[in-house]
N, C-alpha and C positions, 0 to 999 in steps of 0.2 A: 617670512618663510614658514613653510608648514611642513611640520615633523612628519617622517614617513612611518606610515602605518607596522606596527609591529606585526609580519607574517609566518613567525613562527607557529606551529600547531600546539593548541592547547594542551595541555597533560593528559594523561588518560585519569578520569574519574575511578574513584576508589572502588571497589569491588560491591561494599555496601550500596554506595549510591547508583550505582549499574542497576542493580538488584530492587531497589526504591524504583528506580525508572521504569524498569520490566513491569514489579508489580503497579502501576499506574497504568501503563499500556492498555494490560490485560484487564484490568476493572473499568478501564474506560472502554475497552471495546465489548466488553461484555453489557456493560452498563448501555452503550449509545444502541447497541442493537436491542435491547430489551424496550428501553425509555425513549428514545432516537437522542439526536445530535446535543440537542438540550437541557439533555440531563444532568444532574446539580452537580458540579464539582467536588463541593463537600462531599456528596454521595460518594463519587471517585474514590475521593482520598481514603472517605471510610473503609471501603469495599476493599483498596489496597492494602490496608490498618496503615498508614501515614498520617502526617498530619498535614495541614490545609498548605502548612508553608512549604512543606516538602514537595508539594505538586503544584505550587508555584513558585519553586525556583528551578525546577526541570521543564516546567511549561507555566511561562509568564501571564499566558493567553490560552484561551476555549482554542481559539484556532491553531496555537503553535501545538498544543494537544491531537488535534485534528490531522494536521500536518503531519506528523510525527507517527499515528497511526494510520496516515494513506502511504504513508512513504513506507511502512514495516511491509502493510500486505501490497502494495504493487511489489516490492521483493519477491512476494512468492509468485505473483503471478509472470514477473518478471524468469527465474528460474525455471518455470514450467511451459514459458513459450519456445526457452532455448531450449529444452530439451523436445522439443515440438519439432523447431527447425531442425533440429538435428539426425530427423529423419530426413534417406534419398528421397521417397515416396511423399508428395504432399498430404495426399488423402491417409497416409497411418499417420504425417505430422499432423494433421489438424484434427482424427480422429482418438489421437493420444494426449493434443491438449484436452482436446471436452472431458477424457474418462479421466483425467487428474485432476481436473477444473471439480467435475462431479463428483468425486474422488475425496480430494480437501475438503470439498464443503462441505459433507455429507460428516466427516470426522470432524469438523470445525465449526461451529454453528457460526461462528460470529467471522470468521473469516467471509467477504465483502461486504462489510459494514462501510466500508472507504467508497466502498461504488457508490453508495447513496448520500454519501458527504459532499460537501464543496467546499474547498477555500479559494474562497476569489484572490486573487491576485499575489500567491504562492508558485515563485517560478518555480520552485526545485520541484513541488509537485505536479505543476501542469510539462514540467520538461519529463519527467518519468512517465507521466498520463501521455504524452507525446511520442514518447519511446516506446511504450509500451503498445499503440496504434499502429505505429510503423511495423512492428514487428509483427503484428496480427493482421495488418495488410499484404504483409511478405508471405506471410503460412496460405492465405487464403487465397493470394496470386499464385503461389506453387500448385497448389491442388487444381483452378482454376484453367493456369497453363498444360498442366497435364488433360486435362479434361473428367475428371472425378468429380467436380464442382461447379453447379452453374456462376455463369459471369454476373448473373445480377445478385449476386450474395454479398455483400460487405457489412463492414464493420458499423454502427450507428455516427454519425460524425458529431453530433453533438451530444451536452451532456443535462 
């Protein structure tokens, strides 16, 4: 007979190590957009001031690193398609994501660093990269339906 899986939710992580995680984030996505995807962990950890074992027990793996930094910025990009949708008018919702889109990036240099990553075979991020299509197919259907937007404009379907 096999034990059943303990589904309680783990604790919340101590405020230091929250704070260890952030600074890892942010040195890694600083770091991949300068160096690209490849760049030395150690370097990471440095840039953080952690040390090696600190950024690998928050990220076991280059990829769960990776993961971890596509899942932060689809967040934003996430946030800013809903407040897209959230206009009546298609053509101000899709002309309000590009100036936020250009917006963020323009203040964030390293902000879609993740657009040029890949993790193969990471469902929670190709389900957000999923969600996140739908959504930008919905914005660009609205403007579309209106007539503001030619019908052969879509989103690129792969990646």
């Amino acid at each position: 007979m096999t034990q059943p899986r303990n589904t309680a939710p783990s604790p919340p992580k101590r405020r230091d190590a929250q704070r260890n995680r952030q600074k890892i984030l942010n040195a890694a996505r600083c770091l991949f957009a300068t160096h690209g995807a490849n760049a030395s962990l150690d370097a990471v950890a440095c840039r953080a001031e952690v040390g090696s074992g600190t950024l690998y027990r928050h990220f076991p793996t280059r990829e769960s690193l990776v993961a971890a930094l596509l899942r932060e910025e689809y967040q934003a990009f996430h946030s800013v398609l809903d407040q897209a949708l959230a206009h009546e008018d298609g053509w101000d919702g899709l002309c309000h994501y590009l100036e936020q889109l250009c917006s963020t990036q323009i203040s964030d240099q390293h902000l879609g660093v993740g657009l040029t990553l890949a993790v193969p075979g990471d469902r929670e991020v190709e389900a957000v990269r999923a969600s996140l299509r739908e959504k930008m197919v919905d914005l660009l259907g609205r403007a579309q339906a209106q007539g503001s937007l030619r019908g052969d404009i879509t989103p690129k379907t792969s990646r």
